[in-house]
C-alpha positions in Angstrom: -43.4 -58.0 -30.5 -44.5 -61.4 -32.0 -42.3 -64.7 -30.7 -40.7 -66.8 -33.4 -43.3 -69.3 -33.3 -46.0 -66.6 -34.0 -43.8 -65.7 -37.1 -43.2 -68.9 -38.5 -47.3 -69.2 -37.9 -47.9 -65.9 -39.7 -45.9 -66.5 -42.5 -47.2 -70.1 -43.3 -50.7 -68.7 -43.1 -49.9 -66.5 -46.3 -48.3 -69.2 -48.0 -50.9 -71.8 -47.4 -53.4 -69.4 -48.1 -51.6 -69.2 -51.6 -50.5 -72.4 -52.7 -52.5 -74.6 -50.2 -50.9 -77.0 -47.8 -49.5 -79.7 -50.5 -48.1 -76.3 -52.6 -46.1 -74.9 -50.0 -42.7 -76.5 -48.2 -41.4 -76.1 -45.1 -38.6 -74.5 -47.1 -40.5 -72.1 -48.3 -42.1 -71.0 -45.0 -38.5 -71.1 -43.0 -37.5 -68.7 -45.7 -40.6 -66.1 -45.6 -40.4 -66.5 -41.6 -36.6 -65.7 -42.2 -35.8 -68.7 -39.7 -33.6 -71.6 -39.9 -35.7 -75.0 -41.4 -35.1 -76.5 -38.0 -36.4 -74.1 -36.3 -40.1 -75.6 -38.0 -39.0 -78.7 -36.3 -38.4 -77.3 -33.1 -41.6 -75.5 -32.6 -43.8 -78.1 -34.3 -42.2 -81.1 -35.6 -43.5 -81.1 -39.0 -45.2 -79.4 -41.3 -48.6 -81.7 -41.0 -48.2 -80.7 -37.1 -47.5 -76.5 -38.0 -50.8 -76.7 -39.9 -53.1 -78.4 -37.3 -51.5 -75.4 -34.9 -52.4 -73.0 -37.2 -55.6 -73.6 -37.4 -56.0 -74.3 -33.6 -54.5 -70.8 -33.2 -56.9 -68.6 -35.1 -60.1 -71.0 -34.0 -59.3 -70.5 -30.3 -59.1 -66.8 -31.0 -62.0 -66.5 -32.1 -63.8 -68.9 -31.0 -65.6 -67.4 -28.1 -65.3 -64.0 -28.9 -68.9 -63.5 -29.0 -69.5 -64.9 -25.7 -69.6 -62.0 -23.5 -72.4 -60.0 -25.7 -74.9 -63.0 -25.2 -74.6 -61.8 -21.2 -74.9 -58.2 -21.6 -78.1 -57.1 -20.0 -77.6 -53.6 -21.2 -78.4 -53.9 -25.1 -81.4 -56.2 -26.9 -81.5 -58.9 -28.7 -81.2 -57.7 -31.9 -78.2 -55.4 -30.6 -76.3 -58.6 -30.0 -76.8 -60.0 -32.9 -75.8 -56.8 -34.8 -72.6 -57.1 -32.5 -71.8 -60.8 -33.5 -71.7 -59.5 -37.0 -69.8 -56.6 -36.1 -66.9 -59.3 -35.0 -67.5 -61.9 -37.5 -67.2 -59.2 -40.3 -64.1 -57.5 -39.1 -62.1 -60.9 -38.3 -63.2 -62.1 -41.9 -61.4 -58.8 -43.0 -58.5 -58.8 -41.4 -58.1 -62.8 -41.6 -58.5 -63.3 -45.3 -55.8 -65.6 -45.6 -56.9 -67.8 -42.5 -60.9 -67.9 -44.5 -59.3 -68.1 -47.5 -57.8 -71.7 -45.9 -60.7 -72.6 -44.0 -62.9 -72.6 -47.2 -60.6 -74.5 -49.3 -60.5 -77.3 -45.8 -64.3 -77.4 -45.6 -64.3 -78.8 -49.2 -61.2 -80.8 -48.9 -60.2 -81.6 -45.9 -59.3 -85.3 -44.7 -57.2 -84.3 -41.5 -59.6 -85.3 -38.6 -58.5 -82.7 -35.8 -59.2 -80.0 -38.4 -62.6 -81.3 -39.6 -63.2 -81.3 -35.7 -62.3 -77.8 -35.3 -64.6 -76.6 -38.1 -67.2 -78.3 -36.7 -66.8 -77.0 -33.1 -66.7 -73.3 -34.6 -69.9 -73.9 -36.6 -71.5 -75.2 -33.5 -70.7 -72.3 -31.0 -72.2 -69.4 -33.7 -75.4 -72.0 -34.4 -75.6 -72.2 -30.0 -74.8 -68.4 -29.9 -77.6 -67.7 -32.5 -80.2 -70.0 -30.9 -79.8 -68.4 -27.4 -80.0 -64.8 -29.4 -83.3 -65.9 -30.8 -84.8 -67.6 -28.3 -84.5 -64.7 -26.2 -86.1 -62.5 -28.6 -89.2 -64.5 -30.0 -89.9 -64.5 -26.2 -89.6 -60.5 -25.7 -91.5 -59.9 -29.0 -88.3 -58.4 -30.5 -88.3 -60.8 -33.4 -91.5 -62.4 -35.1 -90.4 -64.7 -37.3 -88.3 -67.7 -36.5 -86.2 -69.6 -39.2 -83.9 -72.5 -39.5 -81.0 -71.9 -36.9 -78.1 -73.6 -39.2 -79.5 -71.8 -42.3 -79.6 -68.1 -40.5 -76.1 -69.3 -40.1 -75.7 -70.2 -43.2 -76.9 -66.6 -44.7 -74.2 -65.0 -42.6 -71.3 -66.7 -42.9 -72.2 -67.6 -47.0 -72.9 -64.2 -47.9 -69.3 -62.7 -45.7 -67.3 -65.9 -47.8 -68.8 -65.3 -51.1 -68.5 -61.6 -51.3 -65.0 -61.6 -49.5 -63.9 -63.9 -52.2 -64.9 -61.9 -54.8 -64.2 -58.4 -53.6 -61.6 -57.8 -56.6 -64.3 -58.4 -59.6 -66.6 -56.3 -57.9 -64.0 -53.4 -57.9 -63.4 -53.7 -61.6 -67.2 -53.9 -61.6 -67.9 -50.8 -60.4 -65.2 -49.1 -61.6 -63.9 -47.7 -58.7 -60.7 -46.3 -58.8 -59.9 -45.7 -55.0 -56.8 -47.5 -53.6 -56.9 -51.0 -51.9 -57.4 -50.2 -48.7 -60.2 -47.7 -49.5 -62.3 -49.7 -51.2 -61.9 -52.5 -49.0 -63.2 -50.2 -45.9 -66.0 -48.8 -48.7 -66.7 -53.2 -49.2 -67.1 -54.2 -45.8 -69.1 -51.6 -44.5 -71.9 -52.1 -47.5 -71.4 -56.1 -46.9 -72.1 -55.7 -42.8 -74.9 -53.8 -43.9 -76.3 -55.2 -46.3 -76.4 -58.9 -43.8 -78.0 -57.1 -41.3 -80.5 -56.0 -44.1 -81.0 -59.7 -44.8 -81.4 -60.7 -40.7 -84.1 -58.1 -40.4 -86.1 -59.5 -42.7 -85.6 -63.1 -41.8 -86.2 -62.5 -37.8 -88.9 -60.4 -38.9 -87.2 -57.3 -36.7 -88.5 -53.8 -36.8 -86.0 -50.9 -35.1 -89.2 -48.4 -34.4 -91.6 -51.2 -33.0 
């Protein structure tokens, strides 16, 4: 069970995700939350204030959720790395609407607490991956060393781009298998295909 506040949250996430923050009224989100208008109110005092929440609420989720690999002593380096991607990958899948937001923010955005949450995310992957491959440059696991914020980059770019265009590469391929199908098909070539691309960067060989 979800409380009303999670449901008002929920269901402004889908309509933000649609019409952006300006497109979409708090009439509109009492009415897909199927909760009275003051109810917004109650929980967050305005819509300005329901959107800096909503943001908050999926960052802190998800925020740390790579910190406990970076401790394990029981898998390598590049294991943890393969991990992080894991994660990333899946919430980027089962989030669209929240990316689909947090792209549109990082172009636009004026709101200060947001631009401060974006910023805080971006920082805790770039610390996560520096730790990663400081560690392994000094075991010999990986041989080359690039730029921290653009191995960043390659990740989080590449999972964006293709996400966002996951509907013209079905009707580019053809494929005829159902939504959810494909989408399992989409994601699994996408994970794989950015741990291709950190392989070669990191200069990481499994049978080494």
């Amino acid at each position: 069970m979800i409380s009303k506040e999670e449901n008002i949250l929920y269901a402004a996430e889908k309509l933000f995700a649609e019409k952006g923050f300006e497109g979409t009224s708090t009439r509109e989100i009492s009415k897909a939350a199927h909760v009275n208008i003051s109810m917004i109110s109650y929980y967050f005092g305005s819509k300005e204030k329901l959107y800096e929440k909503l943001v908050e609420y999926r960052v802190n989720e998800g925020q740390f959720f790579s910190k406990d690999i970076i401790e394990r002593t029981d898998i390598n380096e590049w294991e943890k790395l393969e991990k992080i991607v894991d994660q990333f990958a899946n919430r980027v899948q089962n989030h669209k609407c929240f990316y689909r937001i947090m792209q549109r923010e990082q172009l636009y955005t004026e709101n200060p607490q947001i631009v401060e949450f974006l910023k805080q995310t971006k920082m805790s992957f770039i610390s996560m991956y520096s730790q990663i491959l400081e560690s392994g440059l000094k075991k010999g696991i990986f041989t080359k060393n690039p730029p921290i914020y653009l191995l960043h980059a390659t990740v989080s770019g590449t999972l964006f781009y293709a996400s966002n265009g996951k509907d013209m590469y079905k009707e580019f391929l053809n494929d005829t298998d159902d939504d959810e199908t494909f989408d399992e098909k989409y994601y699994t070539e996408l994970n794989k295909h950015i741990k291709y691309l950190l392989k070669d960067l990191l200069g990481y060989e499994e049978n080494k």
